[in-house]
N, C-alpha and C positions, 0 to 999 in steps of 0.2 A: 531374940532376934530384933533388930534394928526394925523400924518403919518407917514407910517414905512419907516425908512431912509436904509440906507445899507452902511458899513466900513467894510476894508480888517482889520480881525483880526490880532494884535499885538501880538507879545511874553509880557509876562507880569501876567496877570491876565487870559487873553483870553482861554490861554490853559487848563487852572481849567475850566471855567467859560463850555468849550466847553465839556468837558469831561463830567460832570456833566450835561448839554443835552443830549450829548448822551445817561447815563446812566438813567435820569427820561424815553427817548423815549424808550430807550428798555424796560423798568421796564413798560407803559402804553402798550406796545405790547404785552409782555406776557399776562400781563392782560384782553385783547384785544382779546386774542386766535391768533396773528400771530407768526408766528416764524421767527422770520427774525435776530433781534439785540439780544446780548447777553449780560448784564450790565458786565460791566468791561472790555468790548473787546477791545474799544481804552480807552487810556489814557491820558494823555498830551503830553509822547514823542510824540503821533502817530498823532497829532492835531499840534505840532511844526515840525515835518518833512512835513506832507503837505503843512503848512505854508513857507516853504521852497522850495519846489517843487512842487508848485502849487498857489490857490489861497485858502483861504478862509476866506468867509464870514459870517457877523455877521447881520441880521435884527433887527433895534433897533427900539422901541416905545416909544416916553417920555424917553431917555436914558435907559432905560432898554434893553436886550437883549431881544428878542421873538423867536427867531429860528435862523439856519445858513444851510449852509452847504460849500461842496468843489466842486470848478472847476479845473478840468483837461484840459489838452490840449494833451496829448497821455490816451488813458486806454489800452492797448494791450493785459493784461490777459480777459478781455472782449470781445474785438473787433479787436484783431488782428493789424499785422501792418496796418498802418493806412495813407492815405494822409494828410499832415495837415488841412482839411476842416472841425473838428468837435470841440467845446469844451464839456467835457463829467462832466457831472451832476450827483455828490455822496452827500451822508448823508444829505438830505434835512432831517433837525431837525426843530420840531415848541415847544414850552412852551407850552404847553396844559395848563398851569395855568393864563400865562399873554398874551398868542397871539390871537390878534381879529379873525373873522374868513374869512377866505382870505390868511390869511397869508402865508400858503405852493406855495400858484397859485404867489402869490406876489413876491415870494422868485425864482419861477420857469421864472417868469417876465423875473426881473432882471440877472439874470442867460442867458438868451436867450437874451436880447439887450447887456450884458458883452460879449458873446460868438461874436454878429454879430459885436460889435465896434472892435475886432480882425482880422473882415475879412474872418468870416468863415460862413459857408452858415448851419452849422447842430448842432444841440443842440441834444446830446443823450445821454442815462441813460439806465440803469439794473436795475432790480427787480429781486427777487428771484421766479423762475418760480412757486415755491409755493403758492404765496402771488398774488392773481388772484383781490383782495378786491385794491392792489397799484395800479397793470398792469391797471385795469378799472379808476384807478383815475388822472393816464400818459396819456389813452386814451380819456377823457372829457377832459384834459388841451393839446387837437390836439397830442398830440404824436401817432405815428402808432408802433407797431409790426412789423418787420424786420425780427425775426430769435431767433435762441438760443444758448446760448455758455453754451452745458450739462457739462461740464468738469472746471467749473473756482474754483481756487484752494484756501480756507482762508489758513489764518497765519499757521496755523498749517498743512499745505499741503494734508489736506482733500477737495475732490473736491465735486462741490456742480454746481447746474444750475438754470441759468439766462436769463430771457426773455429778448433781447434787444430792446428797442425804440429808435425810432427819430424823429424829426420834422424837419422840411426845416421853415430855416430864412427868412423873408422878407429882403430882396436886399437894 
């Protein structure tokens, strides 16, 4: 049986390739009845500047892509200034078409031993304090509730709120 591997996304192709996760996941959301992603919100600039200011990754099976998402290392409209002890976990994306199942926890894996090979003792993420069906999904992959930041602001400077998690690294 095949294994899902993990590569830092390229300029190239990547940036389509991510864009167009994004927008199958929002498009299965709505569907879904969450409100969270809105198809067309990023695009590829927005997937080549994180790529630049950040990390992000690609989960691949048999070369295909399955899911991705972005690590951070500051999120400050989240969490405020911050000591460097966390790297902060966005847009976990899966393929609902070609990703085994596992995949999301696999993706959150790896994301938690990238965070700790840094040196940092906290792996944390946001959910939309709406989306209570994620927050429980955070909470069975060990993430705790912290708090909430009612005020974080999208692209378009409409403010919106966010349940924070975290989990503590193994050492």
């Amino acid at each position: 049986m095949d294994e899902i591997t993990f590569r830092l996304a390229e300029d190239g192709t990547d940036p389509g390739a991510l864009a167009a996760l994004y927008d199958a996941a929002a498009h299965w959301m709505l569907e879904s009845g969450i409100d969270q992603w809105k198809p067309g919100a990023k695009d590829e600039e927005h997937f080549r500047l994180r790529m630049k200011n950040g990390e992000v990754w690609l989960a691949e099976l048999a070369g295909r892509m399955v899911g991705a998402f972005e690590l951070w290392w500051r999120d400050e409209p989240a969490w405020g200034p911050q000591p460097p002890e966390a790297g902060y976990v966005h847009r976990l994306m899966v393929d609902r078409g070609r990703a085994p199942a596992g995949t999301g926890r696999a993706m959150l894996g790896y994301a938690e031993r990238r965070i700790a090979e840094e040196g940092r003792e906290w792996s944390r993420l946001d959910c939309l304090s709406s989306n209570p069906r994620l927050r429980s999904y955070y909470e069975r992959a060990g993430y705790t509730v912290v708090g909430e930041q009612p005020f974080k602001e999208d692209a378009g400077g409409s403010p919106y709120a966010v349940t924070l998690l975290e989990k503590r690294l193994a050492g």
